[in-house]
N, C-alpha and C positions, 0 to 999 in steps of 0.2 A: 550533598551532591558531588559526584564525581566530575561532574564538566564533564560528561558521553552523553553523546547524542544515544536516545533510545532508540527502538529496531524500530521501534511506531511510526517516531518522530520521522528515521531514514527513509519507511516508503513513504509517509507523507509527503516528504520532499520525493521521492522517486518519480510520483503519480503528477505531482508538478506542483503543490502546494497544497494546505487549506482549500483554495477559492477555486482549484480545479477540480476537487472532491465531490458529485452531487451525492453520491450517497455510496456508502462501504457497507457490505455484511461479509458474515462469516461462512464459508460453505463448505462444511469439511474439514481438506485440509487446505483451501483457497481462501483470498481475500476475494471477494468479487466488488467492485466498483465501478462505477460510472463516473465518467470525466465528461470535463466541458470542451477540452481542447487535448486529444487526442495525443497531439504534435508535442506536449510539453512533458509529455510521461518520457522517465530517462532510466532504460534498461540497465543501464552502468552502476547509479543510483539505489537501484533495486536488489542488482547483483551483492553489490558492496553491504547491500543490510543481510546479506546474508540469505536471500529465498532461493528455491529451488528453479524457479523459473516461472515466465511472465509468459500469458497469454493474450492476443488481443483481437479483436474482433470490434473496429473502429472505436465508439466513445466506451466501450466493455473492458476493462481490463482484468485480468484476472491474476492475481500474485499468488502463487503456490510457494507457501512458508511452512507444510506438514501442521500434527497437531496441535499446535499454537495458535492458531488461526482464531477461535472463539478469544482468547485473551486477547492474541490484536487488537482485534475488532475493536475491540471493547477499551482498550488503550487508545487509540485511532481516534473516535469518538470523542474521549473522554478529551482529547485535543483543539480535536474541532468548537 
């Protein structure tokens, strides 16, 4: 282990944790998730892991990180 935080690890923190997470899939080239608290997703957070940009539509978030997105996921999960 390098001691880096993964890009996974970074939106999961982004999105506002684990326990704000109801559920993540892969759409494309988006994350699509549902949050429990809307207010704790931190675009800076998101930026800094490197995504192309965040969309949001109250507990809907959407993380566009291009074709990577299916291995997120699947990193994302594999966290949770």
């Amino acid at each position: 282990m390098t001691g880096m935080v993964s890009k996974a690890e970074q939106i999961i923190a982004g999105l506002g944790g684990v326990n704000n997470i109801v559920e993540i899939e892969p759409c494309i080239t988006r994350l699509r998730s549902e949050v429990v608290n809307a207010n704790l997703v931190n675009e800076a957070v998101l930026r800094a892991a490197g995504v192309h940009g965040v969309l949001r539509a109250g507990k809907i978030v959407q993380v566009i990180v291009g074709p990577e997105a299916d291995t997120l996921a699947g990193d994302i999960e594999d966290l949770m």
